[in-house]
N, C-alpha and C positions, 0 to 999 in steps of 0.2 A: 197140478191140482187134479184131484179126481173126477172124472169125466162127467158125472151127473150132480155135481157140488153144485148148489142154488145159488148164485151171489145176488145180493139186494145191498144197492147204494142208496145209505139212509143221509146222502148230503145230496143236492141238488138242485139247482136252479134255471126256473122256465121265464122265459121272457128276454125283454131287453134292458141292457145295464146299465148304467150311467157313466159306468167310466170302462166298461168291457164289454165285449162280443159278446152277445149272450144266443143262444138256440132261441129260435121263437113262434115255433112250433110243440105240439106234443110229439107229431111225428118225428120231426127231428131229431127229436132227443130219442127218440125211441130208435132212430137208425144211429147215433150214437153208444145209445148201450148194447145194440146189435156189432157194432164194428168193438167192442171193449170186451165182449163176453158179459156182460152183465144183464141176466134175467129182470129186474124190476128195479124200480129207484121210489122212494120218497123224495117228494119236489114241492118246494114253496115257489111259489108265482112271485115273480119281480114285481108286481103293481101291488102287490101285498104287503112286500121288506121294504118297497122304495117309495110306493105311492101313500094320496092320499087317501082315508080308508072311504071317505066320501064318494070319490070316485070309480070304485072298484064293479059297481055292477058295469059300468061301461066297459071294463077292460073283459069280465064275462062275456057280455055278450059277442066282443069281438073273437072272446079264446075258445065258445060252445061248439063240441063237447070239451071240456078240459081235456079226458081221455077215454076213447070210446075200447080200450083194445084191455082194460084189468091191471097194463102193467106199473101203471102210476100211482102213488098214493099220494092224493093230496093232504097236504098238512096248513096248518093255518097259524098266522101271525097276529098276534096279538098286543094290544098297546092298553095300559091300565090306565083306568081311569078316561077312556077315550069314549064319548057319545057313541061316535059310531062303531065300535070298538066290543062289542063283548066278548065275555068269556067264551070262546067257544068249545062247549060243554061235549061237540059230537068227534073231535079229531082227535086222531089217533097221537097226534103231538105237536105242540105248539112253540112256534119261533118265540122268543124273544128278543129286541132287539135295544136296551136302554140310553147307550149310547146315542144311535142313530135317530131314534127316535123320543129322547129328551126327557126319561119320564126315571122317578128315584126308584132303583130295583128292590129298594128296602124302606121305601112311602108307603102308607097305607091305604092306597091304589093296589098296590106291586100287594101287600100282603094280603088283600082280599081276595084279589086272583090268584094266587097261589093257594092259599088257604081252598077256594075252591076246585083249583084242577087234581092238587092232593088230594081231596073228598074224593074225585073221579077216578082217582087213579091215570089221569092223561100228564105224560112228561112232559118236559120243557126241555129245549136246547138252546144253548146258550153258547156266545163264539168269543174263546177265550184270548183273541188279538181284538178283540171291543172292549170288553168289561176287564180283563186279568183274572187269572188262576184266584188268586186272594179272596176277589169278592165274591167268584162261585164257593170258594171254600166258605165266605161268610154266611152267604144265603145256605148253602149245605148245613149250618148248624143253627141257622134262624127256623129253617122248612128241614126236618129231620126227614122227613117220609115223603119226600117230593122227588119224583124222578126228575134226573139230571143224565143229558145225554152233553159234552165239555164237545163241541165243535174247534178244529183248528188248533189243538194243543201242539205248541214247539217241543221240536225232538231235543232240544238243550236242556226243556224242565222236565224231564221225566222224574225225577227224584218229589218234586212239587207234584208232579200227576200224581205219581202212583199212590201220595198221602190223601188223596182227593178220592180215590175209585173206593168203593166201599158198596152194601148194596142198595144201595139208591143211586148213585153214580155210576156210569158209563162212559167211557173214551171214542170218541171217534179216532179210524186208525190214518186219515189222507193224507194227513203231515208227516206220518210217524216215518216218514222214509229212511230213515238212514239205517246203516244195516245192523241188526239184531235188537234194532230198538222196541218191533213188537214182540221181537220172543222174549225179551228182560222181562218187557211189563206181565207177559202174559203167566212166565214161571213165578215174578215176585207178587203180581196181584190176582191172578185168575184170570185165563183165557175169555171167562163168560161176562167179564168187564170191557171188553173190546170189542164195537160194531165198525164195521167198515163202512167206509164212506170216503167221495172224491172234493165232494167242495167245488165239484164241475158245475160251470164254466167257469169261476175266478178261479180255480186251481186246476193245476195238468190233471185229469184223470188218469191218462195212460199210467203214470209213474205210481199212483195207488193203486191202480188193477195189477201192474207189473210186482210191486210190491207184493201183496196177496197174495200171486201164481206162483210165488221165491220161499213163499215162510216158510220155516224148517220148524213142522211145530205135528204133531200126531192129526190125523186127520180127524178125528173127533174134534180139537181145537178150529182147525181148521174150517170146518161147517159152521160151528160156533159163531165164528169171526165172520164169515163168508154173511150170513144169512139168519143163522136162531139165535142171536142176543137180538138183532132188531126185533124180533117176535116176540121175545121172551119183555123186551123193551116196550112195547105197545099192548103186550096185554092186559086187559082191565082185570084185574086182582090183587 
């Protein structure tokens, strides 16, 4: 990969897990994307995806600063229709999570906040071994103009992916391990369809970063993939 190539892992999780090892620290993880090669990550907080949202200034307090060093981006979870739960109107993108958290991703709860972060221009990501491929493709034609970043996509559907990437849609690529399965996606649907991401700590990061360092793909793609679709993904436009 080339020497001054920026990589930003736009999968990430800070905290402790419920059924896995999780970093729990910001530093930590910061000496993780140090030993990966990896410049900066997007990271949702464990008390965020797992807790309850009542609870959440206590786990603040305990994690202040979030991250005092730039290279973090917090991102925020969101549950519709939840008291303490709003839209939150400032993050750069917001988890969903309907399975886990019990709520109809196509209720109108789920369409008012979406309908809103649409207006914002703020994505959503969504993890396609919770919901399935299907029902992002449903919500993709209920919310036409809602950004959609597919966490977790299995290297067996790509044929189902790549009907899914369009330009509201985005792939994360940590799953995508097996070999030439980002370069297919990336000739059959657009290299600027594919953000990188580990899905670290429930998934190996190594084997995503190692992936990444292997693509046989023009280095313009390459950067793409590495680092400017997350950007191009979070800009408000």
């Amino acid at each position: 990969m080339t020497a001054d190539m920026q990589v930003f892992d736009a999968h990430r999780i800070l905290g402790p897990l419920p059924h896995a090892e999780g970093v729990a620290t910001s530093a930590g993880l910061i000496g993780e994307l140090d030993r990966l090669g990896i410049n900066m990550a997007a990271v949702v907080a464990s008390w965020d995806l797992y807790g309850d949202p009542r609870d959440a200034g206590e786990h603040e307090r305990r994690m202040a600063p979030f991250d005092d060093t730039g290279r973090l981006t917090r991102l925020a979870v969101h549950i519709p229709g939840h008291p303490f739960s709003p839209v939150p109107l400032g993050a750069p993108l917001v988890r969903l999570a309907p399975v886990l958290h019990r709520f109809d991703l196509f209720g109108p709860a789920a369409d008012l906040s979406l309908s809103s972060l649409t207006e914002h221009a703020i994505p959503v990501s969504l993890d396609a071994t919770e919901v399935g491929l299907g029902a992002i493709a449903q919500l993709v034609r209920r919310h036409p103009a809602l950004k959609i970043l597919v966490l977790n996509p299995g290297y067996r559907d790509l044929l189902t992916v790549v009907e899914l990437l369009g330009p509201t849609v985005s792939i994360e690529s940590g799953t995508l391990i097996a070999s030439g399965a980002i370069e297919w996606l990336a000739e059959t649907a657009g290299a600027d369809r594919i953000v990188f991401g580990t899905g670290a700590p429930l998934r190996d990061a190594a084997g995503a970063r190692h992936t990444l360092e292997m693509l046989e793909l023009p280095d313009e793609d390459r950067r793409l993939i590495a680092a400017g679709n997350w950007k191009r993904l979070v800009a408000r436009q």
